[in-house]
C-alpha positions as a LaTeX table, in Angstrom:
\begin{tabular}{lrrr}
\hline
Residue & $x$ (\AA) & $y$ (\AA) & $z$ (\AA) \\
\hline
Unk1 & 329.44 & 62.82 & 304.24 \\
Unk2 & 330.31 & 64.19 & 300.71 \\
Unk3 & 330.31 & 67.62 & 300.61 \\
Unk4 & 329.14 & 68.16 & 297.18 \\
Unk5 & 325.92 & 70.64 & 297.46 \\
Unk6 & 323.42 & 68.25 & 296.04 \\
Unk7 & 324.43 & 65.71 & 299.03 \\
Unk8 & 323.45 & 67.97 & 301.60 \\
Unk9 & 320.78 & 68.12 & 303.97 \\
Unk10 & 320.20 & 71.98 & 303.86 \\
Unk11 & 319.58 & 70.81 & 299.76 \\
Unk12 & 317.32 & 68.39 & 300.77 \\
Unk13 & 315.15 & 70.30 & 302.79 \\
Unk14 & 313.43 & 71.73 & 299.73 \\
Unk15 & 311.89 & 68.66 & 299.26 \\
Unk16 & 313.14 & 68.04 & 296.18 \\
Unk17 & 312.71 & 64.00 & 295.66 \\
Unk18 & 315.97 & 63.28 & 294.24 \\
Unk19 & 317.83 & 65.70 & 296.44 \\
Unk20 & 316.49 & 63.58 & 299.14 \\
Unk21 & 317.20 & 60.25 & 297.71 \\
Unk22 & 321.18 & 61.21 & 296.97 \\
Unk23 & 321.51 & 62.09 & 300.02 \\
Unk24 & 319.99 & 59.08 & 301.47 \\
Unk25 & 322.20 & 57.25 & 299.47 \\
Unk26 & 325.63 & 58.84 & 300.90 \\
Unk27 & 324.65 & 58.03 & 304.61 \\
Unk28 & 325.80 & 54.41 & 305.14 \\
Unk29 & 323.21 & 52.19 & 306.89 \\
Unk30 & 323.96 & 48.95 & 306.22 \\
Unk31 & 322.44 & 46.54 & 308.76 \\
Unk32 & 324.97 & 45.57 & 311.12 \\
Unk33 & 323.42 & 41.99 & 311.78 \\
Unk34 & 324.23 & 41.40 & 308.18 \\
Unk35 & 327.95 & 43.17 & 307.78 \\
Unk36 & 330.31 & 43.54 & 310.25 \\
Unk37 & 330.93 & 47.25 & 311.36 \\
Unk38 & 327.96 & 48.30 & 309.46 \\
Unk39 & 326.80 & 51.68 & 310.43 \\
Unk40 & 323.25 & 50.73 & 311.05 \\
Unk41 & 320.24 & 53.16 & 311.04 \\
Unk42 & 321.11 & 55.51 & 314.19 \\
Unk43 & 322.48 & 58.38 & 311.58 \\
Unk44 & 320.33 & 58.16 & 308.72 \\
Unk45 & 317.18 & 57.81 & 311.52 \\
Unk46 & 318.63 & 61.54 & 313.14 \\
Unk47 & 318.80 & 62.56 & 309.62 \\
Unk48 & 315.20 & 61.68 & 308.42 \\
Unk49 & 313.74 & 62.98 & 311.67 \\
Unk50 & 315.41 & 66.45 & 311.38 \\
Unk51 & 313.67 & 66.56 & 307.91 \\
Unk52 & 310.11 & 65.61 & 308.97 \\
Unk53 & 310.43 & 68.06 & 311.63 \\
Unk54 & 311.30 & 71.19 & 309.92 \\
Unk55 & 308.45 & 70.28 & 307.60 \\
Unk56 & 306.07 & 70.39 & 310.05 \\
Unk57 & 306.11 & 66.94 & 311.31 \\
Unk58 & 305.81 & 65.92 & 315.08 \\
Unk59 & 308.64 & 63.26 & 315.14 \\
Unk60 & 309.50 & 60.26 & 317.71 \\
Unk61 & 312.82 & 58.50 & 317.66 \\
Unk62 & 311.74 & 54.36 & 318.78 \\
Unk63 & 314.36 & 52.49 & 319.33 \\
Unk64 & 313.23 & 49.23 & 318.03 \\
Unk65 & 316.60 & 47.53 & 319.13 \\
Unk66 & 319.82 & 49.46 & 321.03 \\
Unk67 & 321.33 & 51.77 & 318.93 \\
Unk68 & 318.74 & 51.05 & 316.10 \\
Unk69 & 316.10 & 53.48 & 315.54 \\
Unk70 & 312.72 & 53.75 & 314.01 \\
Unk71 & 311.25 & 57.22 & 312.93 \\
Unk72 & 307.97 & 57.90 & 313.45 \\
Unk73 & 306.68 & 61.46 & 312.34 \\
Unk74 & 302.54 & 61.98 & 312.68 \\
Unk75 & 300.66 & 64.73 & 311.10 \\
Unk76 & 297.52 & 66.08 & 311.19 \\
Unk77 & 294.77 & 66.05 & 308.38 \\
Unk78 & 291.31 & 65.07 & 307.48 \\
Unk79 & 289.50 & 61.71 & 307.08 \\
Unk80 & 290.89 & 58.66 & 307.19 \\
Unk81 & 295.02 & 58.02 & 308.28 \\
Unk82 & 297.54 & 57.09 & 306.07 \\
Unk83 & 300.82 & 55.42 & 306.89 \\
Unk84 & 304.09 & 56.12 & 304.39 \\
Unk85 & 306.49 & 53.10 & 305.18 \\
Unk86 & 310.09 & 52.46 & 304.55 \\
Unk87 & 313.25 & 50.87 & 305.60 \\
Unk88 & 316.27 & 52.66 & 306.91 \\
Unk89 & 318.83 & 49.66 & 306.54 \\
Unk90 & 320.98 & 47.89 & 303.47 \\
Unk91 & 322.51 & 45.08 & 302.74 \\
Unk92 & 326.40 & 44.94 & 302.90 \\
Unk93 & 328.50 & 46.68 & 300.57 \\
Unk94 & 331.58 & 44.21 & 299.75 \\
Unk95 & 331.90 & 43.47 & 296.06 \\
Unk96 & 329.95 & 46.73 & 294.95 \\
Unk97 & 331.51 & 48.18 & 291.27 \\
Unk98 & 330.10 & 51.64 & 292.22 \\
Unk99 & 331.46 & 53.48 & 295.44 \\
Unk100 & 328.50 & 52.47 & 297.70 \\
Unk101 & 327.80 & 56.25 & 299.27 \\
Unk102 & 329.02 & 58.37 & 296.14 \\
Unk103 & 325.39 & 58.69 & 295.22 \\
Unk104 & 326.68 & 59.26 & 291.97 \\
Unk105 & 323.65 & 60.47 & 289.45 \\
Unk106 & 324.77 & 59.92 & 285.66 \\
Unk107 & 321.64 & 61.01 & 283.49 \\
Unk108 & 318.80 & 59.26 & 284.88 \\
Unk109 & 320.68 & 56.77 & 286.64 \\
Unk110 & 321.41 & 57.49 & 290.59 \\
Unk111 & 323.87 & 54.43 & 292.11 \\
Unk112 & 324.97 & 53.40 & 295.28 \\
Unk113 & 324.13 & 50.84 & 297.80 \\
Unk114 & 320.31 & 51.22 & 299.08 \\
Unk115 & 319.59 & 53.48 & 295.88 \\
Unk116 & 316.76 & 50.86 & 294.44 \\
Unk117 & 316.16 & 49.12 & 297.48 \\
Unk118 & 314.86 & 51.55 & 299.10 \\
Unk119 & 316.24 & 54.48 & 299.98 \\
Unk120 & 314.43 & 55.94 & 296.47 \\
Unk121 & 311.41 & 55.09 & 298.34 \\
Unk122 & 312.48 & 56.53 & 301.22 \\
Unk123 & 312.60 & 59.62 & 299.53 \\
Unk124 & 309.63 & 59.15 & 297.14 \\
Unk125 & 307.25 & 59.10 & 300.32 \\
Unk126 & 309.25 & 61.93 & 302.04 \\
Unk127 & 308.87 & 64.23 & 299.60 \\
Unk128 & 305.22 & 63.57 & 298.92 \\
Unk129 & 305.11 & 64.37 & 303.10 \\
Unk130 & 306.42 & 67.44 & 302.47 \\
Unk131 & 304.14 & 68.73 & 299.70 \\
Unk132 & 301.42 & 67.25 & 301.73 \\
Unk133 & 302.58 & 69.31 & 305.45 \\
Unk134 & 302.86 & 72.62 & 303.40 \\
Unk135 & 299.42 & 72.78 & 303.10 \\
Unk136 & 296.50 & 71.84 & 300.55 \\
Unk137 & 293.67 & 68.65 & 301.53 \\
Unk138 & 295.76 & 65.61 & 303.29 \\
Unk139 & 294.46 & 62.70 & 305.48 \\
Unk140 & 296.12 & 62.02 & 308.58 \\
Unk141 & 299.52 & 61.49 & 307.80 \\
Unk142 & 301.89 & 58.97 & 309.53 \\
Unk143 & 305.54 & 58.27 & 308.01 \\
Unk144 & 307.01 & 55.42 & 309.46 \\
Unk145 & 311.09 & 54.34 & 308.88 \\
Unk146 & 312.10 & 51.22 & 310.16 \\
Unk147 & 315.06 & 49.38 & 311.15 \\
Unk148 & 316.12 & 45.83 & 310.45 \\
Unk149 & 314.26 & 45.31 & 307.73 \\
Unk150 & 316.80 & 43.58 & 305.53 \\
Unk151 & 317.52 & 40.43 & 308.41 \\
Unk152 & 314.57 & 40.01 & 310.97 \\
Unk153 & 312.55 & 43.72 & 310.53 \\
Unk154 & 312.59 & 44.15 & 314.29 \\
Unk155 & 311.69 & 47.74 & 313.61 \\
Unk156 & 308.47 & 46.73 & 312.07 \\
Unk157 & 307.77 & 44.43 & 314.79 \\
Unk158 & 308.24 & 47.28 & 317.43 \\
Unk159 & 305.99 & 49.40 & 315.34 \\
Unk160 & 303.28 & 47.42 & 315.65 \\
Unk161 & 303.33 & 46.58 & 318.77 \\
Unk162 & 303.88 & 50.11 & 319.99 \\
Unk163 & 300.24 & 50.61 & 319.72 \\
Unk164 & 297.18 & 48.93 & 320.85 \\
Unk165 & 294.73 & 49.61 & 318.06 \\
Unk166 & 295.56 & 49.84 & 313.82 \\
Unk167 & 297.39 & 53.35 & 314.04 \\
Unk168 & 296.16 & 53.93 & 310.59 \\
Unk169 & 293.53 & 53.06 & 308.29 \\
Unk170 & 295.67 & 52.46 & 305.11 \\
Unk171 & 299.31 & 51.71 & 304.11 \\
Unk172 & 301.93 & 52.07 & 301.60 \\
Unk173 & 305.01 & 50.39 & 301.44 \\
Unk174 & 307.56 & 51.71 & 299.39 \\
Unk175 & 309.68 & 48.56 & 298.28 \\
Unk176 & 310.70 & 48.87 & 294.63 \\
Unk177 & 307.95 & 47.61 & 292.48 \\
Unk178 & 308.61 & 49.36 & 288.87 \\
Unk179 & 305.51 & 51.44 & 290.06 \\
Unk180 & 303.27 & 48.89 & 289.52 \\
Unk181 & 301.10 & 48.37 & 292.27 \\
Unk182 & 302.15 & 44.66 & 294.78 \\
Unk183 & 298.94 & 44.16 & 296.94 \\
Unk184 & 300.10 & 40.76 & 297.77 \\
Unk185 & 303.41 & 39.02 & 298.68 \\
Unk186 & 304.51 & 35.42 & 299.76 \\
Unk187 & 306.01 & 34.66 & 303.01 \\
Unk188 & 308.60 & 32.23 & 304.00 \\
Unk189 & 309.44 & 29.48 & 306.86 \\
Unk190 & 312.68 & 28.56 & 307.74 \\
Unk191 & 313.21 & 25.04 & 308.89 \\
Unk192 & 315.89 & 23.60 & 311.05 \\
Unk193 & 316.26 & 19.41 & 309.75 \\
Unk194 & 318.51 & 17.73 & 312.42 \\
Unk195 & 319.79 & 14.19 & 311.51 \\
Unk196 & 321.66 & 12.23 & 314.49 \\
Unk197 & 323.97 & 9.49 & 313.24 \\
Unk198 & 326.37 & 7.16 & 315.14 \\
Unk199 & 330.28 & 8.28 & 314.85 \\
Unk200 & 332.33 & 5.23 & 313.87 \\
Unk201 & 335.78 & 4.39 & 311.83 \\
Unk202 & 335.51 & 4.42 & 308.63 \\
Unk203 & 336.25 & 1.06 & 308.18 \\
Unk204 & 333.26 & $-0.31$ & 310.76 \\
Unk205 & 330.00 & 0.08 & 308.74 \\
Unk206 & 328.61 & $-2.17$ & 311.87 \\
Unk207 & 328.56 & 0.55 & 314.09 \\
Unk208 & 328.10 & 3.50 & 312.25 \\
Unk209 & 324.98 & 5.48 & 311.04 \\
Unk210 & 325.61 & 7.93 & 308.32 \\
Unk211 & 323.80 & 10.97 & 309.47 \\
Unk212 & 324.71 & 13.17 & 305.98 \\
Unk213 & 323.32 & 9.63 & 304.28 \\
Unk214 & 319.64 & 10.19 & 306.04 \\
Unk215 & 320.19 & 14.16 & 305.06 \\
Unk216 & 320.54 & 13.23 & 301.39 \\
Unk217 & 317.70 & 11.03 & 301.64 \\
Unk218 & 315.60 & 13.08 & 302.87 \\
Unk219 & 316.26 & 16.09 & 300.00 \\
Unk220 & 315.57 & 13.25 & 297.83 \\
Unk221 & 311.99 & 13.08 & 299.31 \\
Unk222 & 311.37 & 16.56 & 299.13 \\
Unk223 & 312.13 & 17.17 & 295.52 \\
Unk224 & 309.02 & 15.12 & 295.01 \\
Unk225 & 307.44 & 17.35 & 298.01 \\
Unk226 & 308.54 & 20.45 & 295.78 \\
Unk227 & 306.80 & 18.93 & 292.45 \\
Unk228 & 304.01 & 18.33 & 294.52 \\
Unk229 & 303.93 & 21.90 & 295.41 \\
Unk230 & 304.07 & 22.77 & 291.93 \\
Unk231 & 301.00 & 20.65 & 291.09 \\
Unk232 & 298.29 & 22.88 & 293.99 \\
Unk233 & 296.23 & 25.68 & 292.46 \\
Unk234 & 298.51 & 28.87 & 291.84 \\
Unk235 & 297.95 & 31.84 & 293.26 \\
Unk236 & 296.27 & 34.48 & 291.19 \\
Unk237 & 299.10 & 37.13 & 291.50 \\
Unk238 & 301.73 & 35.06 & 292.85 \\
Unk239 & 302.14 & 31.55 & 291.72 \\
Unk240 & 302.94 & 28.55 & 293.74 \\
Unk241 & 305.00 & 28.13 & 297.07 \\
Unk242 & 308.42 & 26.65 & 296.94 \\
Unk243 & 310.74 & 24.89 & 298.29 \\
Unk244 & 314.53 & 24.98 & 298.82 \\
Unk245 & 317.86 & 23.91 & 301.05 \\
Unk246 & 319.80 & 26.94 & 301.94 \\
Unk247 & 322.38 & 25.34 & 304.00 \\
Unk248 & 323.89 & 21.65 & 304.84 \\
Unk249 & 326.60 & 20.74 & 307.38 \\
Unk250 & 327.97 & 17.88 & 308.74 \\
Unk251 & 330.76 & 15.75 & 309.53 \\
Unk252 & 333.95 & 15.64 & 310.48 \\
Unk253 & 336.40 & 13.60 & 308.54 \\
Unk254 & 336.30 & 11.45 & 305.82 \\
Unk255 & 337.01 & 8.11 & 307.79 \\
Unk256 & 334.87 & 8.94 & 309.77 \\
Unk257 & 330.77 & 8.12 & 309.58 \\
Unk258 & 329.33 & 11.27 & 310.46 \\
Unk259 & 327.08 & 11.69 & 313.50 \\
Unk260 & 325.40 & 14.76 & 312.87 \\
Unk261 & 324.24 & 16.55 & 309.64 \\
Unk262 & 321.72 & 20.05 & 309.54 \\
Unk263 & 319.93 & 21.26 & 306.77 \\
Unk264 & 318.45 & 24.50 & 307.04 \\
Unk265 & 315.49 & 24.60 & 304.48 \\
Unk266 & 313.08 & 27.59 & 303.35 \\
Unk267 & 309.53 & 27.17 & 302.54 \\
Unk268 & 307.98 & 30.36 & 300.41 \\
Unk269 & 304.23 & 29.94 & 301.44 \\
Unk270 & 301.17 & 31.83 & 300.41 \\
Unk271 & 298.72 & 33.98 & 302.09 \\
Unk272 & 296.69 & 31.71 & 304.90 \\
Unk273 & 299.84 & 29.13 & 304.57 \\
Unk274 & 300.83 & 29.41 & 308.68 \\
Unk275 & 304.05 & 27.51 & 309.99 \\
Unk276 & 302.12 & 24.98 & 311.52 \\
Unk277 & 301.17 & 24.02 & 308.09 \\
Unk278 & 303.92 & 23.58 & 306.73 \\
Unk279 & 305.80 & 22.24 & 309.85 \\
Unk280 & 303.22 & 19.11 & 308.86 \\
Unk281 & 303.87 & 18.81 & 305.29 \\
Unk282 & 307.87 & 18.54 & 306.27 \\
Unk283 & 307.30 & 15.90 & 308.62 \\
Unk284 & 305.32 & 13.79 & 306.71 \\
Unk285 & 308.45 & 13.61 & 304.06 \\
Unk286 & 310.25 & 12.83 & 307.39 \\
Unk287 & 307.51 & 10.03 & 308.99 \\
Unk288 & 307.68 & 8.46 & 304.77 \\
Unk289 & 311.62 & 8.20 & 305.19 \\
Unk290 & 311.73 & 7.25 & 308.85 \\
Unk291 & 309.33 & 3.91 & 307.84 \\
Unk292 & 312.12 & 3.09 & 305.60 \\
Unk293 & 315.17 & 3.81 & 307.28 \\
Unk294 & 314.57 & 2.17 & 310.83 \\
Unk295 & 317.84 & 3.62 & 312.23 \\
Unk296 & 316.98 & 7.69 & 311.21 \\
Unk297 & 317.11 & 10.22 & 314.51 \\
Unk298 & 316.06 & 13.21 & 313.13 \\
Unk299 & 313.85 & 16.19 & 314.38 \\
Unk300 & 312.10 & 19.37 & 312.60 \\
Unk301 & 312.15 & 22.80 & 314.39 \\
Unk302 & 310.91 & 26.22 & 312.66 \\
Unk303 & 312.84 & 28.78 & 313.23 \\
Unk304 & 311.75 & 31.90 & 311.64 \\
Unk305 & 308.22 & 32.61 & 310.22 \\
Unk306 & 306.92 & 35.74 & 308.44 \\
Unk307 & 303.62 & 35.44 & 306.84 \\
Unk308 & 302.62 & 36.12 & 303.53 \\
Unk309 & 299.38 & 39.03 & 302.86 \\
Unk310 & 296.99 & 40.05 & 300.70 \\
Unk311 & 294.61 & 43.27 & 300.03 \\
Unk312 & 291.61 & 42.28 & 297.74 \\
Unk313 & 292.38 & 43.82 & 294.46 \\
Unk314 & 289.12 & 45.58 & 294.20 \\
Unk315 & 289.56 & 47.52 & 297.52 \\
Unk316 & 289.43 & 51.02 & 298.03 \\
Unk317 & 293.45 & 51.26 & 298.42 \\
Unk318 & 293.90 & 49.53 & 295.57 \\
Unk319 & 291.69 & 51.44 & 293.17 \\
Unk320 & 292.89 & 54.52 & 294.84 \\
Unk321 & 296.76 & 54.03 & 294.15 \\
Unk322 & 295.69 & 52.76 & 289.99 \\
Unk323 & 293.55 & 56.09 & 290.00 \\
Unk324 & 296.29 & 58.57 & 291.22 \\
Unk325 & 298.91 & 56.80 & 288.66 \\
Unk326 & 296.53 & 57.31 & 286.07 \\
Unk327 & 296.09 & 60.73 & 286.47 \\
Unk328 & 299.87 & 61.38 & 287.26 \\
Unk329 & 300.69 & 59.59 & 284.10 \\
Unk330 & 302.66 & 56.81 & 285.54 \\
Unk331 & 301.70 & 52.68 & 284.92 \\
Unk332 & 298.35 & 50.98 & 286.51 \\
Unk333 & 299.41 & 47.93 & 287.03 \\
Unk334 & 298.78 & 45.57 & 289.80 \\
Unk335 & 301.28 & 42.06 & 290.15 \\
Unk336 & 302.04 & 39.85 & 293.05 \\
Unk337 & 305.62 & 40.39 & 295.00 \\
Unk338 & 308.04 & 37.21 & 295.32 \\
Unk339 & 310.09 & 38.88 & 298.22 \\
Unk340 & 308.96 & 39.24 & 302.17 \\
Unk341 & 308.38 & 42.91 & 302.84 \\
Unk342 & 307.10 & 44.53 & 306.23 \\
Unk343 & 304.00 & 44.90 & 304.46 \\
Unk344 & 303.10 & 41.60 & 306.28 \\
Unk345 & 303.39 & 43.25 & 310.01 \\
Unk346 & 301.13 & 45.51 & 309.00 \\
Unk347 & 298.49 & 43.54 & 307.51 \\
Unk348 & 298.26 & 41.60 & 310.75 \\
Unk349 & 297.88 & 44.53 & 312.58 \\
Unk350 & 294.96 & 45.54 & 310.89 \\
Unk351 & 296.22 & 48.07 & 308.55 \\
Unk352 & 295.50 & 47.43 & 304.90 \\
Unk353 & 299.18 & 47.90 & 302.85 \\
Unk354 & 300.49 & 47.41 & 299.89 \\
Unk355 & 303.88 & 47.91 & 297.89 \\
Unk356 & 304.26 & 50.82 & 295.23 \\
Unk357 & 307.26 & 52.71 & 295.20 \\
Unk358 & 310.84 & 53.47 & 292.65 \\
Unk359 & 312.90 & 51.19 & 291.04 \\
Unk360 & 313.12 & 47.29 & 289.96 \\
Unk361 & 313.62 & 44.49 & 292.66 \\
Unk362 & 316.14 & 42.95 & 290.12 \\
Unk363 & 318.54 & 45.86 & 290.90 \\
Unk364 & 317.95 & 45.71 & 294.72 \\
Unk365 & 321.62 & 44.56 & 296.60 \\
Unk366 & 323.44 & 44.27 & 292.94 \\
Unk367 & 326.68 & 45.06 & 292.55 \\
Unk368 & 325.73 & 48.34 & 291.03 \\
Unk369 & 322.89 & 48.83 & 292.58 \\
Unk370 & 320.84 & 51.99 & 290.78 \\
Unk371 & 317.73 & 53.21 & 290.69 \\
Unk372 & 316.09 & 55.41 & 287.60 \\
Unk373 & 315.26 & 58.79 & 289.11 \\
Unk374 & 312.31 & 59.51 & 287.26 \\
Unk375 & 310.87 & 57.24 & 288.70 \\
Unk376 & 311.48 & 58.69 & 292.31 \\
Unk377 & 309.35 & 61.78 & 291.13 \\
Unk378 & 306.50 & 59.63 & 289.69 \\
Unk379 & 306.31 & 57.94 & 292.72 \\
Unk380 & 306.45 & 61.43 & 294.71 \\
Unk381 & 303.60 & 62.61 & 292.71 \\
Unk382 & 301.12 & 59.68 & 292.74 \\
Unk383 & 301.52 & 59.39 & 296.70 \\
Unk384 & 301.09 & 63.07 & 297.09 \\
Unk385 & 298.02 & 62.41 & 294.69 \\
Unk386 & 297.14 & 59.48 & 296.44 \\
Unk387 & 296.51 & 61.06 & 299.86 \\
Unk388 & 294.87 & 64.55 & 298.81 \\
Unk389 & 292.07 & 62.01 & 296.75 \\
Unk390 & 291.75 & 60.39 & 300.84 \\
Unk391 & 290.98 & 63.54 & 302.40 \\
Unk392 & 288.98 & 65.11 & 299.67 \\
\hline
\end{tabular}
C-alpha cells in the first residue's frame, strides 16, 4: 500500500470522507471471477471492518464465498433500522491510463480503478457511520459491504439469506447516481439459444443443416421482437426493456456445414417482468421460425436472472433522501437506473432500497476511472442527515 500519509488507515480513521475513499482506492479488489489474479475483497473487507470497529461498530466478517468476504457492522439507535450498502469488488484493471491504486487526487478529481464505481460510496456511507456512532439521534444502523457484486453479487445473495426476517426497515445503496436519487432499476435475463445442425462437406448441401444459418435467422426474428419491445408502454423512470446478442459461436471450418451454433442473448426487463416471461416471448420468435424451417433443432435455457425493483416515488424513503439533499444543499432529483445493482436482493427481501451515492455511472470501469470528491462529502452529509431525520 502507498505510503503517502493521506493513503493510510490511521488517516482514515478520522472519518474524513475523502481520506477514506483514497484509501479505498489504493487497496486492489478487483473481482477475481472477472480478472485473473485479482486480489478480491479479503483485504479491503479486513480493512473496512477494522474501521467500523474502532468507531464503535460491532462487526462480522461473512464469507459469502471462500476467501471472499462480506462486512457486516450493526449499531445501535432509535426507531426504525437503516441499512448503508456497498460493494467491495472492481472490475479489472488492464487498459487503465491512470495507475489503478495511485488514488491520485488532482483538484477535485480523485482516479483510480473503483474510485466512481463505488468505492466513493463506500466511503460516502462510512463516513456518515462514523458521525452517526459518535453520538447525536441515529436509527438503528446496519452497514453492509458486499462481495461479487460486479459478476454474480453472491455477497448480496448471502446477505439476504443470512437472516430470516427484513434485517432492516430501509435501504440505501450507494452506486454512483450524480446524487440524484434511483428508486428504480431494470433487471436483466440471460438466455442460452442452442441451434443443432447436421455436419457435412462443404460440397454436400444434401446432408447438411447449417446450424449458424438457423442462428442468423433467428436474430432476424428478434429484431422485429426488439421493435416490438419498443412499441409497449415505457416505464415512467426507466423506459422500455431491450434486447440484445452478447455472444455467437459456431462452427468449425469453412467446408464444413456447421452443426452447432450458440447465441447467448440478454433481455433488460422491467419491474414485475420475471424470467418465465420472457423465457415465453423468446420462444415464440423460436415456435414462428421453427414453422418455417422444418429442419431447425434448437432449444432456449435461462441462465442467469436478476430482477428489476421499484420503491413508489412518494414513499417515506424517498421523500426522506429529497428532504435531507435539500437541506444539505445538494440536487433533489429522482431518475430511473439502466444498470442491475444489489438494490434488487434487497427489495425482495423486504427491505425498501434505493440508489443515491458519488459520482456518474458514465465514469464507472473507464479507462480513467474518477470520481469528483465533492461529491463524496455531499453524499456523507445527506446520509448522515438522512438517518438523524429517521430517529428524530
Amino acid at each position: 500500500m502507498d505510503n503517502e500519509p493521506s493513503l493510510s488507515v490511521e488517516t482514515a480513521r478520522g472519518g474524513d470522507p475523502v481520506a477514506l475513499a483514497r484509501l479505498l482506492v489504493s487497496i486492489p479488489s478487483v473481482n477475481p471471477i472477472l480478472a485473473e489474479g485479482g486480489a478480491g475483497e479479503q483485504r479491503i473487507a479486513e480493512v473496512t471492518a477494522d474501521l467500523l470497529a474502532g468507531w464503535g461498530f460491532e462487526v462480522e466478517l461473512q464469507e459469502a464465498a471462500p476467501g471472499r468476504p462480506n462486512v457486516v457492522a450493526r449499531c445501535d439507535g432509535s426507531g426504525p433500522t437503516l441499512l448503508l450498502n456497498g460493494h467491495l469488488d472492481t472490475v479489472g484493471v488492464s487498459g487503465m491510463s491512470v495507475d489503478p491504486y495511485g488514488a491520485h487526487l488532482e483538484g477535485d478529481r480523485l482516479s483510480g480503478r473503483g474510485a466512481c464505481d463505488m468505492k466513493a460510496g463506500v466511503a460516502a456511507l462510512m463516513a456518515a457511520a462514523a458521525r452517526l456512532a459518535g453520538g447525536g439521534p441515529r436509527p438503528h444502523l446496519i452497514v453492509a459491504l458486499t462481495a461479487d457484486e460486479e459478476h454474480a453479487s453472491v455477497g448480496a445473495d448471502a446477505l439476504v439469506r443470512s437472516v430470516r426476517q427484513p434485517m432492516a426497515d430501509l435501504a440505501v445503496v450507494c452506486e454512483p447516481t450524480s446524487l440524484k436519487v434511483m428508486p428504480a432499476h431494470k433487471g436483466f435475463v440471460w438466455i442460452a439459444a442452442t441451434f443443432r445442425g447436421r455436419a457435412a462437406h462443404g460440397s454436400r448441401p444434401d446432408l447438411g443443416i447449417d446450424a449458424i444459418r438457423h442462428a442468423g435467422l433467428y436474430l432476424t426474428g428478434l429484431d422485429r421482437y426488439a421493435d416490438e419491445l419498443r412499441s409497449r408502454g415505457a416505464h415512467p423512470l426507466l423506459g422500455h426493456g431491450s434486447l440484445h446478442a452478447g455472444t455467437i459461436s459456431g462452427g468449425s471450418a469453412e467446408s464444413v456445414y456447421p452443426d452447432r451454433c450458440e447465441l447467448l442473448l440478454e433481455r433488460r426487463t422491467m419491474p414485475g417482468e420475471t424470467p418465465d416471461d420472457v423465457l415465453a416471448e423468446l420462444q415464440v420468435v423460436l415456435d414462428e421460425l421453427s414453422a418455417r424451417e422444418p429442419d431447425l433443432d434448437a432449444s432456449l435455457e435461462v441462465t442467469l436472472a436478476r430482477a428489476g425493483t421499484e420503491v413508489p416515488v412518494d414513499s417515506d424513503l424517498i421523500r426522506g433522501l429529497l428532504d435531507a439533499g435539500s437541506e444539505s444543499g445538494a440536487p433533489s432529483t429522482v431518475e430511473g437506473m439502466t444498470a442491475w445493482v444489489d438494490a434488487a436482493f434487497l427489495n425482495q427481501a423486504g427491505i425498501p432500497a434505493v440508489c443515491y451515492g458519488p459520482g456518474s455511472i458514465e465514469q464507472a470501469h473507464t479507462d480513467d476511472e474518477w470520481v469528483d470528491v465533492r461529491e463524496i462529502r455531499a453524499c456523507a452529509d445527506v446520509l448522515e442527515r438522512f438517518a438523524r431525520n429517521l430517529a428524530r
